[in-house]
C-alpha positions, -999 to 999 in steps of 0.1 A, spaced: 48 78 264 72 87 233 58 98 199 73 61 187 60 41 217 26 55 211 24 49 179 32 12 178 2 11 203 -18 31 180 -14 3 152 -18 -24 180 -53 -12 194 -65 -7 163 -55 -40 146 -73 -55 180 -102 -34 176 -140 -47 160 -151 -7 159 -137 22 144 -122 48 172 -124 83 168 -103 108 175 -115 119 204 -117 87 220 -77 75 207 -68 112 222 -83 102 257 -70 67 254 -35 80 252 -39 112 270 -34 134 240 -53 158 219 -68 147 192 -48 168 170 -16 147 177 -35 118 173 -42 130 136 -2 140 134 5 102 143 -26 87 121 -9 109 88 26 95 100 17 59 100 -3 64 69 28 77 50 53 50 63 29 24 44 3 12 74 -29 10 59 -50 30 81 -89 47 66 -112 66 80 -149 58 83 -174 89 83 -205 92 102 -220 96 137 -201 59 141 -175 65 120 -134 69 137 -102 50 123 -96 12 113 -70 -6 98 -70 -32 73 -61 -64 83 -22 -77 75 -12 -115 66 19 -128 78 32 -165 63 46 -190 88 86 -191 93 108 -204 61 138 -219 63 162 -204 30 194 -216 15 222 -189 10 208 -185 -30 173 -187 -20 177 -162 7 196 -139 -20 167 -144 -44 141 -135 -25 153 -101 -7 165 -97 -42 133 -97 -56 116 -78 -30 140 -49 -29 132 -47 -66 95 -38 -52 107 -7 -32 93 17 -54 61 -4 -57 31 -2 -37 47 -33 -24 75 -12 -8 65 -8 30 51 -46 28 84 -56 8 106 -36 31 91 -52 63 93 -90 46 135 -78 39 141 -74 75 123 -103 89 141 -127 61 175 -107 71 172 -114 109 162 -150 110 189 -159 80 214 -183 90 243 -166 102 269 -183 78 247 -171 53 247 -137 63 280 -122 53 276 -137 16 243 -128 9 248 -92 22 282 -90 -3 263 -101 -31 235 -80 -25 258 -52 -27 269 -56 -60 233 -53 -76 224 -20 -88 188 -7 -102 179 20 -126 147 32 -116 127 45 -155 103 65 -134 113 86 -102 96 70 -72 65 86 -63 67 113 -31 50 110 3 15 127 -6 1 94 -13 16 61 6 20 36 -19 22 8 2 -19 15 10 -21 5 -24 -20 -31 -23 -40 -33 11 -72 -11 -3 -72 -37 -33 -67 -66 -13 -97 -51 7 -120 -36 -22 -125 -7 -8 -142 24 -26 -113 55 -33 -113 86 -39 -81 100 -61 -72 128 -78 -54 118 -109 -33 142 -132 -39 137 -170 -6 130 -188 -3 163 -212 15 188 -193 -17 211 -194 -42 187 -182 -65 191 -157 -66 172 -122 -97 150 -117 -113 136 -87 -125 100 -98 -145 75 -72 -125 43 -80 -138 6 -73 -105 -9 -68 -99 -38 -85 -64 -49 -89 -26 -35 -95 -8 -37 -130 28 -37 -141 29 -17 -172 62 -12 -188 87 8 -163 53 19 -145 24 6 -117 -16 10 -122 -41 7 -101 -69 -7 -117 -105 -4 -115 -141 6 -121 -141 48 -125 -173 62 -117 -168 94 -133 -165 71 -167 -183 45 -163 -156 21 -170 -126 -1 -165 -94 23 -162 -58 26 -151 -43 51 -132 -4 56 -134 7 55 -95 31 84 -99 4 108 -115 -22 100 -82 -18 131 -62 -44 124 -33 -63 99 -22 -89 93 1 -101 54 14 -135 54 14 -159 35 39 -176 17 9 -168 -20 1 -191 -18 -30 -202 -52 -47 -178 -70 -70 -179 -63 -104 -182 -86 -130 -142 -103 -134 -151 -105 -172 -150 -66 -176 -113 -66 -165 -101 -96 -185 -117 -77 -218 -95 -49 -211 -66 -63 -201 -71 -88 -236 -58 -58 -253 -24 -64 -242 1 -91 -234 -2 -96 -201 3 -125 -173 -4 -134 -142 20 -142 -112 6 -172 -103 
């Protein structure tokens, strides 16, 4: 079996699966060692599938569940709106979601549309403020762990250029456009409080197994009253 063929059935076994699988037991599955297995695991992870680890005598790989919407049938200007819009996410934690929603869109548009839409497409041009984030951590996790409320574990760069890293247990609570920049938001342990974390200055992070209880909605509405904000909804 290819690398690519293997790991398309990596993601589908473990989308299909009710128990995390170690390893050991994916290496033997696909008659591998378990080191490629962990080559193909950090792969995925980077290209944006939203795969954790669970640690224990039980513990082994899961992925968090994806939600698909049911077929939509788009004009030429709707059709241009909307890949519009979600190539604007690309450098969002939205990208690898955003990206995958661009191509379905693209191959089910009607094909007198196609031509026009692509042309225009091509004339719109984007100044990112802030460099895209590199590979060390997937941003298109992001919006999966928060969907999910998992626990993380990050390791977050102050912004002076002397500061030190920290390592900050993080109960995920939701994703904020701030300016030219993305947060995650959430409940740090290590201060006992709501806080933001810039995306680009998160240099690892880990998912945790923990789904810990929700907090109190109130505690991120107070912080968030500090600033004009909105909702998308």
């Amino acid at each position: 079996m290819k690398r690519a063929e293997r790991q398309y059935a990596l993601v589908d076994l473990l989308r299909a699966a009710r128990r995390p699988w170690s390893a050991a037991r994916l290496a033997a599955e696909f008659g591998v060692s378990a080191r490629t297995i962990e080559r193909d695991i950090g792969s995925l992870q980077v290209a944006g599938v939203p795969i954790y680890a669970d640690h224990g005598a039980t513990g082994g790989y899961s992925i968090l569940r994806e939600y698909s919407l049911p077929p939509l049938n788009l004009s030429a200007a709707e059709s241009l709106t909307v890949l519009a819009g979600l190539a604007l996410l690309d450098s969002s934690p939205y990208q690898g979601a955003a990206r995958r929603a661009r191509a379905k869109i693209t191959a089910v548009m009607a094909e007198e549309n196609r031509g026009p839409v692509q042309e225009m497409l091509g004339t719109l041009r984007v100044i990112d403020a802030v460099a895209a984030t590199d590979d060390v951590v997937p941003l298109g996790m992001l919006a999966d762990v928060v969907a999910a409320r998992r626990l993380v574990r990050l390791t977050y760069l102050g912004e002076s250029a002397d500061s030190a890293r920290t390592v900050r247990d993080v109960e995920t609570m939701g994703l904020l456009r701030a300016g030219d920049a993305w947060l995650l938001t959430g409940w740090c342990r290590l201060r006992g409080a709501i806080r933001g974390f810039r995306i680009e200055r998160i240099t690892r992070l880990e998912i945790l197994g923990e789904v810990p209880p929700p907090r109190d909605p109130a505690l991120l509405e107070a912080d968030l009253a500090r600033w004009p904000t909105r909702r998308l909804t």
